[in-house]
LODOPA-924812 format. One line per field, with one value per residue: residue number from 0; residue in three letters; x, y, z of N, C-alpha, C in turn. Coordinates in Angstrom, 3 decimals. Layout:
N
k <- (NUM, ...)
r <- (ala, ...)
n_x <- (X, ...)
n_y <- (Y, ...)
n_z <- (Z, ...)
ca_x <- (X, ...)
ca_y <- (Y, ...)
ca_z <- (Z, ...)
c_x <- (X, ...)
c_y <- (Y, ...)
c_z <- (Z, ...)
***
This chain:
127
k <- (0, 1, 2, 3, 4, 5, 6, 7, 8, 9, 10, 11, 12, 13, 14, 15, 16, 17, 18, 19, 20, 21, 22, 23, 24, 25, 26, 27, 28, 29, 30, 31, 32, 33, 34, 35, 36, 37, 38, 39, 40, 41, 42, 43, 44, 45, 46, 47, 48, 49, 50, 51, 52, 53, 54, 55, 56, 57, 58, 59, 60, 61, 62, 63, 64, 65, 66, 67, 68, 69, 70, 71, 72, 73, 74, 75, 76, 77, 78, 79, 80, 81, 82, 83, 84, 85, 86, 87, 88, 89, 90, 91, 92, 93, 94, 95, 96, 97, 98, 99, 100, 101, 102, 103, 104, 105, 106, 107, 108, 109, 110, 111, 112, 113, 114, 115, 116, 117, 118, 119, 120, 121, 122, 123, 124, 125, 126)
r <- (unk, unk, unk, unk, unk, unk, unk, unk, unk, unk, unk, unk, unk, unk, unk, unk, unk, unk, unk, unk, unk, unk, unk, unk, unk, unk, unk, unk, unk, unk, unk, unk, unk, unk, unk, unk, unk, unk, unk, unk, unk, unk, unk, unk, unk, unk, unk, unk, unk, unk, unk, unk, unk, unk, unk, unk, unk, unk, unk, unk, unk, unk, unk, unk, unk, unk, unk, unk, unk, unk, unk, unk, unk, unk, unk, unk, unk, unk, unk, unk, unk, unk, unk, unk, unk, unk, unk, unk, unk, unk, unk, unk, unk, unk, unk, unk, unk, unk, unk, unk, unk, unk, unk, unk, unk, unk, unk, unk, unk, unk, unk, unk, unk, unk, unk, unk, unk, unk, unk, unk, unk, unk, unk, unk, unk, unk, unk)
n_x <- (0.847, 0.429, 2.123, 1.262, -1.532, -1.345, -0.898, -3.182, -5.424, -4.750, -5.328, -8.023, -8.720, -7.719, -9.624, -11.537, -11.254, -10.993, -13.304, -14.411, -13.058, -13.207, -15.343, -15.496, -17.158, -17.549, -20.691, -22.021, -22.043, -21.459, -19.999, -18.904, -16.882, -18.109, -20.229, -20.259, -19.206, -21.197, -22.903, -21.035, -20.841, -23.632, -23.410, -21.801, -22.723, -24.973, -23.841, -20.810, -18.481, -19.216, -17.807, -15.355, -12.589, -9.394, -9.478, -10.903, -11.402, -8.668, -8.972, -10.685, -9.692, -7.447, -9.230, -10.616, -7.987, -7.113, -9.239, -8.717, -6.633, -6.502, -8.152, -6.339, -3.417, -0.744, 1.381, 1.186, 3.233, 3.075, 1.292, -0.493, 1.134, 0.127, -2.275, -2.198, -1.092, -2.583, -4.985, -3.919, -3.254, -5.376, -6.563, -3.977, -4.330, -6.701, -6.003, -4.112, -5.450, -7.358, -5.277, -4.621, -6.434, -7.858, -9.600, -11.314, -12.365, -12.266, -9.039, -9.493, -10.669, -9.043, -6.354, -6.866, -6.478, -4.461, -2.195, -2.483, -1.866, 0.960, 1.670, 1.170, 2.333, 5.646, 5.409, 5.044, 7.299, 9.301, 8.964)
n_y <- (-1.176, 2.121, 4.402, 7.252, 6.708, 4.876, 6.814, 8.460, 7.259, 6.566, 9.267, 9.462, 7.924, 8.796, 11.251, 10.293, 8.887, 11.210, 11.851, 9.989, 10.463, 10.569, 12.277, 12.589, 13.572, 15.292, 14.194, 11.405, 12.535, 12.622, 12.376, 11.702, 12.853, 13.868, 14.169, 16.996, 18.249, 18.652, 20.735, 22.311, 23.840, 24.290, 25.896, 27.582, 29.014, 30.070, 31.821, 32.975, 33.965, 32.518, 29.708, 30.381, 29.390, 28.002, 24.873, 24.111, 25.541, 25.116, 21.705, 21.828, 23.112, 21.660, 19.115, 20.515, 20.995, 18.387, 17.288, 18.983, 18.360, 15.890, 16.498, 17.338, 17.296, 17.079, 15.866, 18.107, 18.145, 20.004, 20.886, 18.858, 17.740, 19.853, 19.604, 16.994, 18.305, 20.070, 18.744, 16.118, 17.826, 18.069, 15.395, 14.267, 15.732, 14.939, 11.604, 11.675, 13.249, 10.802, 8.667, 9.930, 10.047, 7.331, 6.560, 4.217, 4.779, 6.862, 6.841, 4.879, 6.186, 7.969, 6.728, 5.809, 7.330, 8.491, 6.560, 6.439, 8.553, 8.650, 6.606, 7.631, 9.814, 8.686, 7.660, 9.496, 10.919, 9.116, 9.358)
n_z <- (0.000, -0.732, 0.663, 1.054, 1.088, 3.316, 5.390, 4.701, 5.249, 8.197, 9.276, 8.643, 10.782, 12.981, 12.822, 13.485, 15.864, 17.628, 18.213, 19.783, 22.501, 25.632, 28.395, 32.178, 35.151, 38.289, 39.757, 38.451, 35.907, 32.432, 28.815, 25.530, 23.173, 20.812, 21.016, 22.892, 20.758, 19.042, 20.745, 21.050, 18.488, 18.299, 19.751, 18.941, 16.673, 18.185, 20.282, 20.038, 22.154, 24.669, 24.089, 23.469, 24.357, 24.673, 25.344, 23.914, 21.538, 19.946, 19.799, 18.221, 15.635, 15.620, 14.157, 11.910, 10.815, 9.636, 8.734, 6.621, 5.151, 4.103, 2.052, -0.069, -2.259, -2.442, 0.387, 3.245, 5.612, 8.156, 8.374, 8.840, 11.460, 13.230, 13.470, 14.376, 16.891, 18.165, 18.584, 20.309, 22.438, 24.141, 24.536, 25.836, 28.166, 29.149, 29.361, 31.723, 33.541, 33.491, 34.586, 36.790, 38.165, 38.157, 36.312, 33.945, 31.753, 31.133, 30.391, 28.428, 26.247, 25.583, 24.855, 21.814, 20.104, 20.853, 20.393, 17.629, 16.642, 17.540, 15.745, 13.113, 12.973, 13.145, 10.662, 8.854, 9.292, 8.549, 5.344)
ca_x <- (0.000, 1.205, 2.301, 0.136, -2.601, -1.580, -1.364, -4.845, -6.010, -4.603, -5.674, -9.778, -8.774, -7.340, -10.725, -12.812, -10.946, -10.801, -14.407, -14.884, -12.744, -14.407, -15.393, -16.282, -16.853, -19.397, -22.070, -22.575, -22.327, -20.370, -20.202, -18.060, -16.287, -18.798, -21.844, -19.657, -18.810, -22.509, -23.647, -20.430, -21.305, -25.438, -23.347, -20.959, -23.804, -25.388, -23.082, -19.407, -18.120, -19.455, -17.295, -13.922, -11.794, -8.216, -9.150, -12.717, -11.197, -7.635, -8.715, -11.805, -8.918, -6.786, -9.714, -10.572, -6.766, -6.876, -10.038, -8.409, -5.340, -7.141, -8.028, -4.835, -2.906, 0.727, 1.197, 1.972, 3.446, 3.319, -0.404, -0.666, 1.660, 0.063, -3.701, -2.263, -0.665, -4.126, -5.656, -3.175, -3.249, -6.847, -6.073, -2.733, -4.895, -7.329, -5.040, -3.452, -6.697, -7.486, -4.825, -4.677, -8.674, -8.313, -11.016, -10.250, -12.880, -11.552, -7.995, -9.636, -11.317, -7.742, -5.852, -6.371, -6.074, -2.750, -1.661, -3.112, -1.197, 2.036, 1.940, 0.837, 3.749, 6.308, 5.233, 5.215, 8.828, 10.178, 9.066)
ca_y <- (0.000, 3.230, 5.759, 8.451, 6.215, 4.934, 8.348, 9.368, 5.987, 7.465, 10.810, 9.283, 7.245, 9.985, 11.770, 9.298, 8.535, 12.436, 12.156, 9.240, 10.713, 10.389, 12.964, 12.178, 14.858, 15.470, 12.794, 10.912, 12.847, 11.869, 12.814, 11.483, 14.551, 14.074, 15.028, 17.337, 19.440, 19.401, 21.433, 23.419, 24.121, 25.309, 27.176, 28.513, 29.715, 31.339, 32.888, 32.839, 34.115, 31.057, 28.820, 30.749, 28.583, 26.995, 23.604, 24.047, 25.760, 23.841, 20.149, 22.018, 23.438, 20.256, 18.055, 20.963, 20.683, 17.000, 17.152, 19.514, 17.805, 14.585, 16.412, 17.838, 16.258, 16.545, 15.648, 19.188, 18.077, 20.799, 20.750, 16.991, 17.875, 21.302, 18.998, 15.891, 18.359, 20.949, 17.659, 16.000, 18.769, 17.690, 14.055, 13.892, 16.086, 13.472, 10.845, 11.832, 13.264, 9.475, 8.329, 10.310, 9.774, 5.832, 6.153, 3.948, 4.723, 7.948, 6.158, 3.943, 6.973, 8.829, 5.929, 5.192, 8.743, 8.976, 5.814, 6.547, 9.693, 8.136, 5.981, 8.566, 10.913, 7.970, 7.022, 10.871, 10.976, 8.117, 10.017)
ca_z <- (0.000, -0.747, 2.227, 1.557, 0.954, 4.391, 5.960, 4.712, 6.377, 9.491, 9.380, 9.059, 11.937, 13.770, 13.168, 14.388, 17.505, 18.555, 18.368, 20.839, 23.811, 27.169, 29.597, 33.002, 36.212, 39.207, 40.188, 37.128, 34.255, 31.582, 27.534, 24.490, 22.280, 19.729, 21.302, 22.935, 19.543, 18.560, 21.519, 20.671, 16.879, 17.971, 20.890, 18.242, 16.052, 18.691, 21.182, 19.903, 23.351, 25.416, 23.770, 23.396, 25.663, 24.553, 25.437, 23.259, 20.197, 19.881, 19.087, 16.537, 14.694, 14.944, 13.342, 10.782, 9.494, 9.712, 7.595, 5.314, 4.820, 3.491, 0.104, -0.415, -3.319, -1.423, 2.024, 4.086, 7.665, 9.055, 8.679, 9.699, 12.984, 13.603, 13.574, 15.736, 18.269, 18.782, 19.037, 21.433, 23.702, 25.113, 24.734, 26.764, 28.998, 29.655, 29.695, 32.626, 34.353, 33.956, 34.919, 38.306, 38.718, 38.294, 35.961, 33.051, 31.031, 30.162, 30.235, 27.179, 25.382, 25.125, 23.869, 20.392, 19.526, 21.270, 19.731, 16.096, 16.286, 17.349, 14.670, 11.873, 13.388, 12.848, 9.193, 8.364, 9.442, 7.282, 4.314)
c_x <- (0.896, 1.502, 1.900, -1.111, -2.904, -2.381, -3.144, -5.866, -6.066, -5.294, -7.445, -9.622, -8.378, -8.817, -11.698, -12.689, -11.045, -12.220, -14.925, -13.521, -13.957, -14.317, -15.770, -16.291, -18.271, -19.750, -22.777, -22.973, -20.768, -20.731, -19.082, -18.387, -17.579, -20.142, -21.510, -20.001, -20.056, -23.084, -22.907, -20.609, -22.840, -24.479, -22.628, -21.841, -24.270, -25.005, -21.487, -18.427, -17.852, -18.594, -15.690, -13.382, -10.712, -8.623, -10.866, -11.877, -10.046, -8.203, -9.980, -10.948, -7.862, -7.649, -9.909, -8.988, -6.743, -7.873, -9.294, -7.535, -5.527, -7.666, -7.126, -3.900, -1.731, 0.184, 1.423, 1.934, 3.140, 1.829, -0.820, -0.296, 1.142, -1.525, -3.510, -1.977, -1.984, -5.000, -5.478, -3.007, -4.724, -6.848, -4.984, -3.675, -5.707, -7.244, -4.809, -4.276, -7.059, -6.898, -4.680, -5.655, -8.824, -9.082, -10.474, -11.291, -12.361, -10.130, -8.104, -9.887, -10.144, -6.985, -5.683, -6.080, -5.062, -1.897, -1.386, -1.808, 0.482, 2.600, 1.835, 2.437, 5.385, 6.021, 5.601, 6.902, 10.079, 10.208, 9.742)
c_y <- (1.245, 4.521, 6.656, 7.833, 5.899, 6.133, 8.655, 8.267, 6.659, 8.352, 10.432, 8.848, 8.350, 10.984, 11.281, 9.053, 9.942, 12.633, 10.989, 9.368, 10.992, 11.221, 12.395, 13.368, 14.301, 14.095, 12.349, 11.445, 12.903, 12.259, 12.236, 12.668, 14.843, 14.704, 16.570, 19.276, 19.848, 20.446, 22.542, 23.958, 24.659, 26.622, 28.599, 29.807, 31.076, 32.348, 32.704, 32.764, 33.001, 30.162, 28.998, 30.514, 28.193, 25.523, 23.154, 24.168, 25.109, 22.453, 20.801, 22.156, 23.011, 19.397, 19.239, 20.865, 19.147, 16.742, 17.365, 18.939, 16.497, 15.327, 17.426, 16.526, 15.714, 16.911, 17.081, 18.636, 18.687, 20.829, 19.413, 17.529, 18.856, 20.839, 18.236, 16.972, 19.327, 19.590, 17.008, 16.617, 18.314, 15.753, 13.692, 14.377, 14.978, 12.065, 10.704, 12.109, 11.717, 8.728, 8.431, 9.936, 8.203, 5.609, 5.623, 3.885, 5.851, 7.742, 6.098, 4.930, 7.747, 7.799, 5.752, 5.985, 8.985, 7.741, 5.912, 7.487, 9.727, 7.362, 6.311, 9.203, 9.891, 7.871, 8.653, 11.086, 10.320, 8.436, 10.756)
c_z <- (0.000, 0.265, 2.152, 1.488, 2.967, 5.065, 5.797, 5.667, 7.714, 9.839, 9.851, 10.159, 13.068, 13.901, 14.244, 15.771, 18.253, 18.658, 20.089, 22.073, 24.707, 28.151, 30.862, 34.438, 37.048, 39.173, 39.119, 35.728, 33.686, 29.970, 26.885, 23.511, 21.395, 19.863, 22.074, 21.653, 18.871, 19.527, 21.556, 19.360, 17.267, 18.827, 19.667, 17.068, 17.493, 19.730, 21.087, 21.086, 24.283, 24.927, 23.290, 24.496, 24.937, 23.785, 24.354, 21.541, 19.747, 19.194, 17.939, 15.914, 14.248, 14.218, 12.203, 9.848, 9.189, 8.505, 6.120, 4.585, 3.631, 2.274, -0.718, -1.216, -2.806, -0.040, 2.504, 5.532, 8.059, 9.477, 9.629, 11.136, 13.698, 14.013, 14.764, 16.952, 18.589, 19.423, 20.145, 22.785, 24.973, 25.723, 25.541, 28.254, 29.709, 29.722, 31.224, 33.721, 34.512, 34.516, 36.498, 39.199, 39.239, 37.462, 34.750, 31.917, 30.054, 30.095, 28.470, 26.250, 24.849, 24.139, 22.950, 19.842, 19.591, 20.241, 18.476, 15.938, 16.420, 16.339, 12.999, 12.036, 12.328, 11.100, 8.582, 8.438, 8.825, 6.110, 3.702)
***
């Protein structure tokens, strides 16, 4: 298979997994990213403000390059690395929150993202 073919493999997979990270807080409430980014997308529509945070706008503007990147003819790293690390930033985050917490649900929900992205990183680098 051909290594950007890989890569673009990656990259969907890399989407998909930054969607199923796991929140968890407080007395039983709990959310995965994805439902997450819809309540940020009506919020973003209707009150821009409310939703200007770091840890809010960061991984949107790592999956929008990640998107973008995928119908791009040549590879641009910088884009790729400039997507995994906005992305990464929330994911290492809740990693480690899980890790400290015990909770290993949001352990599991960080994971494949971190992994995916270690292993995209690497293949990008042999190129």
């Amino acid at each position: 298979m051909n290594a950007n073919v890989k890569i673009k493999l990656l990259i969907i997979l890399l989407i998909f997994t930054s969607l199923f990270g796991y929140l968890e807080w407080g007395n039983n409430q709990h959310v995965f990213i994805y439902k997450s980014e819809l309540d940020i997308f009506k919020k973003l529509i209707q009150n821009p403000k409310q939703v200007a945070h770091p840890f809010i706008l960061l991984p949107l503007l790592g999956q929008l390059l990640l998107f973008f990147s995928l119908f791009q003819k040549k590879l641009h790293k910088k884009m790729l690395y400039l997507g995994i690390g906005c992305i990464s930033l929330l994911f290492i985050f809740l990693f480690l929150i899980g890790l400290l917490s015990m909770k290993l649900k949001i352990i599991l929900g960080a994971l494949p993202f971190l992994i995916i992205s270690f292993i995209t990183i690497r293949l990008i680098k042999k190129q």
